[in-house]
N, C-alpha and C positions, 0 to 999 in steps of 0.2 A: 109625033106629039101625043096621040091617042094611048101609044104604049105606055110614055111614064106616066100617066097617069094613072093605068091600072096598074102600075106597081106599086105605086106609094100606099093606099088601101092596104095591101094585103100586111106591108110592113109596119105599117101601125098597130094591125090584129094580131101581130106576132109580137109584139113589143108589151102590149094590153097582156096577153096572156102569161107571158114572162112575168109581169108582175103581179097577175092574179095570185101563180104560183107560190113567187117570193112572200105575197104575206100569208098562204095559207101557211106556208114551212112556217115562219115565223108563229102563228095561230098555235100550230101545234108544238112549236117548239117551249110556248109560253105555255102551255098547258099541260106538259108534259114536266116542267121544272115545277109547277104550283101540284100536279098531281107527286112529284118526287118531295116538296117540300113538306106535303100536309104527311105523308108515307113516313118521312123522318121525325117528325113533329109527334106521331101517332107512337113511333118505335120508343122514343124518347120516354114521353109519358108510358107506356108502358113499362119500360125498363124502370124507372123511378118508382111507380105501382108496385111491379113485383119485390125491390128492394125494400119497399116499408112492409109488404106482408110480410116478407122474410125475415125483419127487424122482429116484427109481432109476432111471430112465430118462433124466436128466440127467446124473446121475452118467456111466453107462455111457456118453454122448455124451460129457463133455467127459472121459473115459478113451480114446475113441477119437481123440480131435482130439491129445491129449500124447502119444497113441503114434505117430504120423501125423509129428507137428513131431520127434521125435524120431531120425528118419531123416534128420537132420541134411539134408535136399535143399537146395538153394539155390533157394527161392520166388522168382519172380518180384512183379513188383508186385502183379496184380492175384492170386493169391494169396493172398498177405499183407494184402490188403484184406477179402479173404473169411475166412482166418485170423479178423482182428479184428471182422469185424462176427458171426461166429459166438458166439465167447467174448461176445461184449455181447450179444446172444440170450441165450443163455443164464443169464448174470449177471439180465437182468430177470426172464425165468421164475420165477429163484428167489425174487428180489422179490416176485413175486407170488404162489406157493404158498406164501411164509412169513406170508402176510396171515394173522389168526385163520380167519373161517370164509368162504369162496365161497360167491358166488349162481352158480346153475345156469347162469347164464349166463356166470360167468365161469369157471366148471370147464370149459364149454363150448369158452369160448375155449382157455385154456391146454392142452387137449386138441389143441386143432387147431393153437396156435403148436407146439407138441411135434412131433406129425405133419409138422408143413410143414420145423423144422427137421433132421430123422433124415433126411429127404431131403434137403437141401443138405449134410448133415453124410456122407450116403453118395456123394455129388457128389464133397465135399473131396477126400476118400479116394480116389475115382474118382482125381482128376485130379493128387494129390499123386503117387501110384505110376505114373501115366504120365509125370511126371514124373522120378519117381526110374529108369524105363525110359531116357528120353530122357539122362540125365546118364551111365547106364553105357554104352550106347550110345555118347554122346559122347567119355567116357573111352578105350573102346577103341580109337574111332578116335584121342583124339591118341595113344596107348601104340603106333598102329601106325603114324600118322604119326612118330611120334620114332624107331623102330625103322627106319623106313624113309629118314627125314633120316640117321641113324648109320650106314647102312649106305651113302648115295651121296655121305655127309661124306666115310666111308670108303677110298671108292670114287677121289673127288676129290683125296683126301691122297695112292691110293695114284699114281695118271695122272700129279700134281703131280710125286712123285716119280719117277715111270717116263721124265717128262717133263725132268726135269732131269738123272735119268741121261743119257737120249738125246743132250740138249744138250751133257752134256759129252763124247760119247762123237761126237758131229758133231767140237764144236771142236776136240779132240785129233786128229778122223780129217783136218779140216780144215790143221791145226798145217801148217809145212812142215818137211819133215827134208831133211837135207845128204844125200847121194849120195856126193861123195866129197871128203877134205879133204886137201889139201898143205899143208903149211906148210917153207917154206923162210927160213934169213937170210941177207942183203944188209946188205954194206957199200956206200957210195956215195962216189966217187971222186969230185976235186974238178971233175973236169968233167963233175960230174952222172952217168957212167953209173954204172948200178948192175951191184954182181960178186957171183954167190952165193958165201957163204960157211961154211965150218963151223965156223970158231975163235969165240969169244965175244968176246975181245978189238976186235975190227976187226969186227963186225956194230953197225949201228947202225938195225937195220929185221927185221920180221918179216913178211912178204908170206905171207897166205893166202889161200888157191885153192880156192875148194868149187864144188859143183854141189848143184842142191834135187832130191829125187827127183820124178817125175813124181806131180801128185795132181790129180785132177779135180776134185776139193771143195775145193782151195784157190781164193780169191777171184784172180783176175787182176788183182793192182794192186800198191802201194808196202804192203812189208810191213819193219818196225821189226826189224835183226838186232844183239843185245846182244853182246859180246862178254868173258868172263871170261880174265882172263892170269893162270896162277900160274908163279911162278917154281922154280927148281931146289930150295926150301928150301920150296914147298908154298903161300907166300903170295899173298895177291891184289895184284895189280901196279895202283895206280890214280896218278889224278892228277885234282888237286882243280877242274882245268878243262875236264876231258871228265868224269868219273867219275859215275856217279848211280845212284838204286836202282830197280827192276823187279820185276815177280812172274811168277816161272816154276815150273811143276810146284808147284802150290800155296804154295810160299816166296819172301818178301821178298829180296831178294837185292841185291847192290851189283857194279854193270858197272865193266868198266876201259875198255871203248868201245863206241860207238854210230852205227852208221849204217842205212843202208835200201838194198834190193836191191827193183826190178820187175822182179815173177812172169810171165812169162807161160807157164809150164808147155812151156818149150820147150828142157828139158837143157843150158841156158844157163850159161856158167862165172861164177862171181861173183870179185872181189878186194879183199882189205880190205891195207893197206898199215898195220902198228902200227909207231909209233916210242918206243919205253920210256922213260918220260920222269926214270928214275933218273940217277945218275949214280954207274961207270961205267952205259954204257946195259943191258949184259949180264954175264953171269958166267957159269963152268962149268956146266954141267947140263943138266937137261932142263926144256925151258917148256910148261907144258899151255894148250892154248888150247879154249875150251867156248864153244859159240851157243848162241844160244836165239830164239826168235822164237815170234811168235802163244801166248805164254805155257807153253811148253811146250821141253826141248832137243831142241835138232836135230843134233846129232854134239861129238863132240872131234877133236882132231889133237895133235902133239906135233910137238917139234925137241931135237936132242939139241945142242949145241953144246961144243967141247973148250974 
């Protein structure tokens, strides 16, 4: 009897400690699921965290790339290809942080496609503003080539015109002028001689006598001498088989005769021989007689006749 008694004791103490055990297990088992639950809870929010910086972070990138385009630059091609392959970056990113929940691996990822883009997206930028350097640059040179074209357009208009004064200030210096002009009338007697005369009546010719003054700039050859007749009453004296028109001292003008003297610049007497082709041939007064040659007059003379 003595003996089960001391057995029963010790089987209770073993029974007690058995289930000391079972609820420490249990203890830690519950503490273990509340540490794994708060662990998940923690990942969770984090991963949610990082997906809205990432969102903001996008954001601030495709705010940088519209302010960038917005500098109106004129992009090149390859440019404009980086331009669009960014904005398409982008666009998928958001695809992809709009998924409900990431695996670790894919936060991973979109971490790093972020990263790799903020540096091509600081690239852009880089090389849009070297750009926009290169267009002002550009500008000022053409605003200083045009400034520069204006000024030897200028320049040209003004030579052009310095140029044509000279020219006319040659061909006027060239012009030849009379030296000295007689003008006498002649009647002609039936056997041909001729008698000067002063009455009007009985002249049937007006005989002028010039000389060209000496000029080194006239050309030495056959130079065209017009000749205008006005009569005692002021008009021009023509006739519709010698008469024609001409430009002297910048006016169209109408000749009463035409002929040509060679220049040889040697104080030479010239004679033009007019016979009035009115009838009668002459009348009282005084006849003006005016040359002209190389476009320009070259003297008058007069005759008085009774």
């Amino acid at each position: 009897m003595e003996n089960q008694t001391g057995q029963t004791p010790k089987k209770n103490s073993n029974v007690i400690y058995f289930l000391i055990i079972v609820v420490l297990a249990l203890l830690g088992t519950d503490v273990y699921l509340y540490l794994q639950k708060n662990k998940s809870d923690t990942r969770i929010v984090y991963q949610e965290d990082e997906k809205n910086r990432l969102k903001i972070e996008l954001d601030s990138l495709e705010a940088q790339i519209e302010q960038v385009n917005a500098g109106k630059a004129k992009m090149t091609s390859e440019l404009r290809a980086k331009n669009d392959s960014l904005e398409s970056k982008i666009k998928v990113l958001r695809q992809e942080l709009a998924k409900g929940k990431l695996t670790s691996g894919e936060l991973a990822k979109a971490q790093e496609d972020v990263k790799q883009l903020r540096y091509f997206v600081t690239k852009y930028t880089a090389d849009i503003e070297e750009l926009k350097k290169q267009n002002t640059s550009l500008a000022a040179e053409r605003d200083t080539l045009k400034t520069n074209l204006g000024t030897v357009t200028q320049k040209a208009t003004t030579l052009e015109a310095q140029n044509k004064d000279l020219d006319s200030k040659v061909t006027i210096a060239k012009a030849l002028k009379a030296g000295r002009i007689d003008i006498a009338a002649y009647k002609v007697k039936n056997s041909g001689k001729e008698v000067e005369e002063t009455r009007a009546k009985p002249t049937t010719k007006l005989k002028i006598n010039f000389t060209v003054a000496p000029n080194t700039l006239a050309d030495k050859t056959l130079h065209d001498v017009y000749l205008r007749v006005l009569d005692p009453t002021g008009n021009l004296v023509t006739d519709a088989a010698n008469s024609g028109n001409f430009t002297a001292d910048g006016q169209d003008l109408q000749y009463t005769y035409k002929t040509s003297i060679d220049f040889k610049n040697d104080n030479s007497t010239f004679t033009v021989d007019w016979k009035s082709p009115t009838n009668p041939p002459f009348q009282k007064g005084t006849y003006t007689v005016l040359l002209y040659s190389d476009g320009s007059t070259m003297g008058q003379g007069s005759v008085t006749l009774k």
